[in-house]
C-alpha positions in Angstrom: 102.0 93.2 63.1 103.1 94.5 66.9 106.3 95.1 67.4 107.4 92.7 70.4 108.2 94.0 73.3 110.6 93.4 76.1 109.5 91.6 79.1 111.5 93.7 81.5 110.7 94.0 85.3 109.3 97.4 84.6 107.1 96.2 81.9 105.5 93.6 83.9 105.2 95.7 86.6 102.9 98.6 84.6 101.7 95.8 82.9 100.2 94.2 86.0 99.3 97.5 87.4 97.2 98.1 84.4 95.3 94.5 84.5 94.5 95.0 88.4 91.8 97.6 86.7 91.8 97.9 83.5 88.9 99.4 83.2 89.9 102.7 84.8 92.2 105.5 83.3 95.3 105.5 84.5 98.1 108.1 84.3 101.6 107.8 84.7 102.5 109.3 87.7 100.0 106.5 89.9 101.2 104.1 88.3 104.8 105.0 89.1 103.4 105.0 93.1 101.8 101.5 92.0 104.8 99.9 90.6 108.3 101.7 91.9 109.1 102.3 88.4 110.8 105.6 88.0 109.4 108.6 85.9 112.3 108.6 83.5 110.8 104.5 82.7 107.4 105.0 83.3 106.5 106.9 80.2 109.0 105.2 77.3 106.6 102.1 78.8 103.3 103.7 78.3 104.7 104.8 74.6 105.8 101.5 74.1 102.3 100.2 75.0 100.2 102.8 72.9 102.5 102.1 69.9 101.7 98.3 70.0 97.9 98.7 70.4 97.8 97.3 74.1 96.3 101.4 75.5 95.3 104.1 74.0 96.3 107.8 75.0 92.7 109.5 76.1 93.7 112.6 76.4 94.8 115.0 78.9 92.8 115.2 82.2 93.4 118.3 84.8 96.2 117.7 87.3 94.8 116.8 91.0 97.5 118.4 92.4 97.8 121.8 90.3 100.4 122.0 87.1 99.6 120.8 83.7 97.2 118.5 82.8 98.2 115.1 82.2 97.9 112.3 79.7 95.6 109.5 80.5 95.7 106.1 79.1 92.7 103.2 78.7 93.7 99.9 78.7 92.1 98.4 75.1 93.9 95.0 74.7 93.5 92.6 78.2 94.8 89.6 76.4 98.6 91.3 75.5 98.9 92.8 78.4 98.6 89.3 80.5 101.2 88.0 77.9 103.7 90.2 78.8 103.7 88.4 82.7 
């Protein structure tokens, strides 16, 4: 059973972020640039995601910029994603 979640602006702001291409990884600091949601609230919301099935956590990809790598999420369930808008 997934745990509901909160339609907050934040979350329909990742969650339209992540349905504009959800076939692409993603990591959290683009989609902070994407949506204005702040870093502290970016990655509760991807957590929040993974734990009810709607991405998956792909692993870490090297940083672009230098620094640690970073975790990378694929979008795996289109349909409760648009229910969160």
């Amino acid at each position: 059973m997934r745990r509901r979640l909160l339609r907050t602006q934040g979350v329909r702001a990742v969650a339209r972020a992540l349905l504009d291409e959800p076939e692409v990884l993603h990591w959290g600091a683009e989609l902070c640039d994407k949506t204005g949601v702040g870093t502290g609230a970016i990655q509760p919301i991807l957590r929040r995601f993974t734990d009810a099935g709607l991405l998956v956590d792909a692993g870490m990809a090297p940083s672009d910029v230098g620094g640690s790598p970073r975790h990378v999420y694929r979008v795996v369930d289109v349909a409760g994603l648009k229910e969160l808008l």
